[in-house]
FIRO-519076 format. One record per residue (C-alpha): y, z, x; residue in three letters. Coordinates in steps of 0.1 Angstrom, whole numbers, padded with zeros to 4 digits, always signed. Each point is the difference from the previous one (the first is absolute). Example, Ala and Ser with C-alpha at 12.3 -4.5 7.8 and 13.67 -1.06 7.14 Angstrom:
BEGIN
-0045+0078+0123ALA/+0034-0007+0014SER/
% end
This chain:
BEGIN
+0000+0000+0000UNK/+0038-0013+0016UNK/+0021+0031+0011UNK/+0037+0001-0010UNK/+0023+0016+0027UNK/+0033+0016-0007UNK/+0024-0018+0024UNK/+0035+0005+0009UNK/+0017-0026+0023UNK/+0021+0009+0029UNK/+0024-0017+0010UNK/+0008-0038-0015UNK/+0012-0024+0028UNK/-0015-0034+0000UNK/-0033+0011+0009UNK/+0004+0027-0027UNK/+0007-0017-0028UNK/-0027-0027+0009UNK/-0024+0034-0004UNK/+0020+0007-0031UNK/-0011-0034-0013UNK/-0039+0003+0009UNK/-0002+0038-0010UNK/+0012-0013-0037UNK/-0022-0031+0002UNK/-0035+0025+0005UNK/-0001+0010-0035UNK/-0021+0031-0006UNK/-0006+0007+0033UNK/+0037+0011+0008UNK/+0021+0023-0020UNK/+0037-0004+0018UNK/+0014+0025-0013UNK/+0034+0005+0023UNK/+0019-0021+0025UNK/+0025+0017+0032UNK/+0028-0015+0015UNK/+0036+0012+0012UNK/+0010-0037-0002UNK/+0031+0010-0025UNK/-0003-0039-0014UNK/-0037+0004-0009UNK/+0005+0042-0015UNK/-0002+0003-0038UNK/-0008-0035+0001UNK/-0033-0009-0023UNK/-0029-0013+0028UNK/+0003-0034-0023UNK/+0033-0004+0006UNK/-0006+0003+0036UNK/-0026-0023+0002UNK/+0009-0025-0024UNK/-0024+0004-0030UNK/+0002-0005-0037UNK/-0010+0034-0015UNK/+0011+0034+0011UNK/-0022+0023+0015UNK/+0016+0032-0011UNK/-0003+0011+0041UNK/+0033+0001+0012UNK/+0008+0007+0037UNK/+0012+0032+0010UNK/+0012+0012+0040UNK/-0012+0036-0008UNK/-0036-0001+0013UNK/-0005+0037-0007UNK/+0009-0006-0039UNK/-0020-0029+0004UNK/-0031+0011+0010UNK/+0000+0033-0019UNK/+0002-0018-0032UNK/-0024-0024+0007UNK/-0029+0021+0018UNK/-0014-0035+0015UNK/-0034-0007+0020UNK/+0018-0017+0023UNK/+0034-0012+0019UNK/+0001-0036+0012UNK/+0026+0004+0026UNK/+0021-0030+0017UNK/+0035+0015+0009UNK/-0003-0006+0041UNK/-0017-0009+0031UNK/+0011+0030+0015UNK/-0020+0035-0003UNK/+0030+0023+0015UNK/+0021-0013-0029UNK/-0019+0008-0028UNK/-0027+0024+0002UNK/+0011+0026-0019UNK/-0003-0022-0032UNK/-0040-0004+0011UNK/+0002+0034-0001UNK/+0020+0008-0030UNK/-0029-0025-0019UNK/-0027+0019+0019UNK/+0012+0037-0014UNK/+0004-0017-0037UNK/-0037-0009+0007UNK/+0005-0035+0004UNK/-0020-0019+0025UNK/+0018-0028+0014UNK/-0006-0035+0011UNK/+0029-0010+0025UNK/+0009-0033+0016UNK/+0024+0018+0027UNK/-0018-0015+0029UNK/+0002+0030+0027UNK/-0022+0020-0025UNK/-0027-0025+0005UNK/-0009+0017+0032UNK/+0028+0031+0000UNK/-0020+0022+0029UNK/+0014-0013+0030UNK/+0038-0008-0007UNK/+0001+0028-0026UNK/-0017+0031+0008UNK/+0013+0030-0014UNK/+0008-0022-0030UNK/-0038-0013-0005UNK/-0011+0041+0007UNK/+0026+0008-0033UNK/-0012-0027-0022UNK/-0036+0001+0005UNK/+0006+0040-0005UNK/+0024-0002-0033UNK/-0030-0031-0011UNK/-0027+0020-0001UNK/+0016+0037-0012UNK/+0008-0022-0033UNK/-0035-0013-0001UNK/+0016-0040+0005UNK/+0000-0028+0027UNK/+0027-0018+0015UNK/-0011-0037+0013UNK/+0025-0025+0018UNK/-0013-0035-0007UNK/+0012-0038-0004UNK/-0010-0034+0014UNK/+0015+0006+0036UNK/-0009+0028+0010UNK/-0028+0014-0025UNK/-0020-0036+0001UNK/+0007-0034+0017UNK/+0005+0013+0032UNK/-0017+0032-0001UNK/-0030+0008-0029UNK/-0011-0038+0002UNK/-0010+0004+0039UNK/-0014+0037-0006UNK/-0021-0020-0026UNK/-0008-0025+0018UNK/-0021+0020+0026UNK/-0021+0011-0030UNK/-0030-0030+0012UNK/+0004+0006+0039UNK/-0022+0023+0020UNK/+0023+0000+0029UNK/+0041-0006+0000UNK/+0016-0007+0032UNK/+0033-0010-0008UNK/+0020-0011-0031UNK/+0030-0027-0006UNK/+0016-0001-0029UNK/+0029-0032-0011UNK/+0021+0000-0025UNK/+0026-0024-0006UNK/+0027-0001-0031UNK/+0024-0024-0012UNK/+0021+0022-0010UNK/+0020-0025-0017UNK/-0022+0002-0026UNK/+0006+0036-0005UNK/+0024+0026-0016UNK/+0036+0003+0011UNK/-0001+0031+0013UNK/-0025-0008+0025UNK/+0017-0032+0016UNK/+0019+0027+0005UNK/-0017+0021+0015UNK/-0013-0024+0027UNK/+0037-0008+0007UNK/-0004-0040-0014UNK/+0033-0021+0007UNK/+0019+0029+0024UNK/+0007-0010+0035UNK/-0021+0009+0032UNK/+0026+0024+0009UNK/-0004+0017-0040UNK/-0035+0003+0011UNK/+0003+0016+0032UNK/+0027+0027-0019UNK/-0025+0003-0024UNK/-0029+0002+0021UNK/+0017+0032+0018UNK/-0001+0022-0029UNK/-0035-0001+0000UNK/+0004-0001-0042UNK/-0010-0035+0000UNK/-0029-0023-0003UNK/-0029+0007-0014UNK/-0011+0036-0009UNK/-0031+0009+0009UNK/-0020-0018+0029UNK/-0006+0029+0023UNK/-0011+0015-0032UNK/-0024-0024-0012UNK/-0016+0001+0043UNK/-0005+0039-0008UNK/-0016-0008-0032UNK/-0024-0025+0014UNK/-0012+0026+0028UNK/+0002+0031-0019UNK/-0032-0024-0023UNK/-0016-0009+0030UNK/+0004+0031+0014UNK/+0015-0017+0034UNK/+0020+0016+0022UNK/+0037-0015+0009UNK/+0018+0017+0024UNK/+0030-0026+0003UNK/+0013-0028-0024UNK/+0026-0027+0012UNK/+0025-0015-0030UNK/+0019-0025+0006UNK/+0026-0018-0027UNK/+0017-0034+0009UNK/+0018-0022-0023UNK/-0015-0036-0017UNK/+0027-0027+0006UNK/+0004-0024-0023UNK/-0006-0036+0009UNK/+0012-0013-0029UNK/+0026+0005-0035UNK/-0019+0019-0027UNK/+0013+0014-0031UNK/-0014+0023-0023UNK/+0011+0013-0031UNK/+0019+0026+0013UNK/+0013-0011+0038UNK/+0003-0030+0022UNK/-0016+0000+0037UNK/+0019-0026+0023UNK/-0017-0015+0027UNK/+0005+0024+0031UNK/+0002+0035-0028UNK/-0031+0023+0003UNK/-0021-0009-0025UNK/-0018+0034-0001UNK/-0025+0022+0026UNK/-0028-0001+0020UNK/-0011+0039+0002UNK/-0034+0005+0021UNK/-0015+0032+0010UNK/-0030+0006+0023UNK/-0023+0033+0002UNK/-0016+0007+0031UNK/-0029+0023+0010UNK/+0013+0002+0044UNK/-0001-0032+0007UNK/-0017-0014-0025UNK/+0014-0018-0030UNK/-0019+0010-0032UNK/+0024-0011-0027UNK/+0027-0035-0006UNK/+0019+0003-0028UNK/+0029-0033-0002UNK/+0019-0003-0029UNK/+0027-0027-0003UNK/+0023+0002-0033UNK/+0025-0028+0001UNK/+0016-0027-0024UNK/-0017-0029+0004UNK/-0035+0004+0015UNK/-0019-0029-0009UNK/-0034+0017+0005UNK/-0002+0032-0019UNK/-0037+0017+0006UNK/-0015+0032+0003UNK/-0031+0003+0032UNK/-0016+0029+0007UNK/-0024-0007+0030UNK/-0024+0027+0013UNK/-0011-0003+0033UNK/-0037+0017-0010UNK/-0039-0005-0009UNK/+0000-0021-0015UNK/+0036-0017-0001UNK/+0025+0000-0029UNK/+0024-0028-0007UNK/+0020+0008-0033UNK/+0028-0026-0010UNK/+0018+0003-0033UNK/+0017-0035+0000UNK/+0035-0001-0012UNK/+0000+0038+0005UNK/+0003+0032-0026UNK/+0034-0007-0015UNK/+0014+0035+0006UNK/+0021+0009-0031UNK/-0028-0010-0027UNK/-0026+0023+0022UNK/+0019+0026+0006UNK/+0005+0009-0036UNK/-0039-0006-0003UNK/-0009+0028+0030UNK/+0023+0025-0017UNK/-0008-0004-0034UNK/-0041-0006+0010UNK/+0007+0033+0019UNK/+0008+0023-0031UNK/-0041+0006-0004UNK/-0002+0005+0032UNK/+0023+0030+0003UNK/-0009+0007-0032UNK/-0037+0007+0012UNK/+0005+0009+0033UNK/-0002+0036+0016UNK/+0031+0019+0002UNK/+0024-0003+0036UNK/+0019-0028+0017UNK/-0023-0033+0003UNK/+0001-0032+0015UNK/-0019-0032-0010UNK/-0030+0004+0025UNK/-0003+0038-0018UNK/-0004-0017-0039UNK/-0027-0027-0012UNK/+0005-0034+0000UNK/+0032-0015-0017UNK/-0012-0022-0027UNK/+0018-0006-0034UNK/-0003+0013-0031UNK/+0012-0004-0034UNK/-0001-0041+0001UNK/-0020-0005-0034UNK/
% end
């Protein structure tokens, strides 16, 4: 018999409302039944309004999470306010003590131990004194670059080494994200950019500590390195123009080494324009793997699908602070 989980959305950015759209579209399955954001042009606003629908929901959005979730009591929080953990755990926390588990796309939870580590201690703490789970998850990190290679290993007897490619035309992709990866600013934008260390993509050392924390490998140094992609030719998207000579997006790699050895290749390149979007996980291993998902895992659609796939998950899982190696396989639910 289907399950119906109370669910309360948190935050409702682009990839927000795009969960707002699929959490109505699941029928019995989902109860929304409250929506948080301190936008003041989306507060007191009906969640039709804000997306654009025909009939009212009766949910309106409200910026006072603690009235919110109160009144609601839900299952659990999908959470998609920022990439950065520092910046917003106490509303993780606020969910956890309303007994809430929570479901987050910020991408430093994915793997929080390392970069965050009196943070991780409090929320895995808070989690499991309200009987609840707290899981960072998406498409990148939480799968393409990260969950797909720990599952790839699944068939091999021995694993020597692992490369994973991903390449994005991020053209094709939300407006927030070009960006993010700095699409039509000058080299010298990037470099000022770059020197933040706020900028590319979130998460790659992340998704390395993920990979060996599954295989149990140890990694006792990780290089990064993030350059720019220059554009070779004009592109315009629906939101920007890239002239020839512009960066075009990034090319962020990161390798984990055991000593000497390197164990793990992780290459991602984001930029407007790439003409050969993919996914390839290759595992080095008995016997080989050779994973390609040809035109890649368009990122906004599966995002949404890892988050809102991930309410059982939390849902079912034991109590404390959990990554996607820690819960069973992703898979979806609620699609008949």
């Amino acid at each position: 018999m289907a399950r119906t989980f109370k669910v309360v959305q948190f935050g409702i950015g682009p990839i927000g409302q795009s969960c707002l759209r699929t959490i109505l579209s699941k029928g019995p399955h989902i109860d929304l039944v409250g929506v948080i954001d301190i936008d003041p042009e989306k507060v007191g606003k009906d969640v039709a309004e804000i997306l654009e629908l025909d009939n009212p929901t009766g949910i309106t959005v409200s910026s006072d999470a603690e009235f919110v979730l109160t009144a609601t009591k839900p299952d659990v929080v999908v959470h998609t306010t920022s990439s950065f953990l520092a910046r917003m755990y106490d509303q993780l926390i606020l969910c956890a003590r309303h007994g809430a588990s929570v479901v987050s796309s910020t991408e430093e939870l994915s793997w929080p131990y390392d970069r965050h580590p009196e943070i991780a201690e409090e929320l895995d703490r808070v989690a499991k004194e309200n009987g609840v789970t707290i899981l960072g998850t998406g498409v990148n990190p939480g799968y393409a670059m990260d969950a797909l290679a720990l599952m790839a290993t699944g068939v091999c007897n021995t694993v020597h080494s692992i490369t994973v490619n991903r390449e994005v035309d991020a053209g094709l992709r939300r407006f927030p994200l070009q960006q993010k990866v700095g699409a039509g600013i000058s080299k010298q934008e990037f470099a000022d950019k770059k020197a933040t260390g706020m900028f590319g993509h979130i998460g790659l050392v992340e998704s390395i500590r993920l990979i060996a924390a599954g295989l149990e490998w140890n990694i006792d140094r990780i290089e990064e390195h993030l350059d720019p992609v220059i554009s070779s030719k004009h592109v315009v998207t629906p939101f920007l123009t890239v002239h020839e000579g512009d960066v075009a997006g990034i090319h962020h790699h990161a390798y984990g080494y055991d000593g000497d050895e390197r164990l793990l290749t992780l290459d991602l390149k984001m930029f407007v324009g790439a003409e050969d979007p993919r996914d390839a996980v290759m595992v080095d291993g008995d016997p080989p793997m050779d994973l390609v998902v040809k035109g890649g895992i368009f990122g906004d659609t599966a995002t949404v699908a890892t988050l809102i796939n991930g309410i059982p998950q939390v849902f079912d899982a034991a109590p404390g602070l959990k990554t996607v190696k820690d819960v069973p396989l992703v898979r979806a639910f609620g699609t008949r």
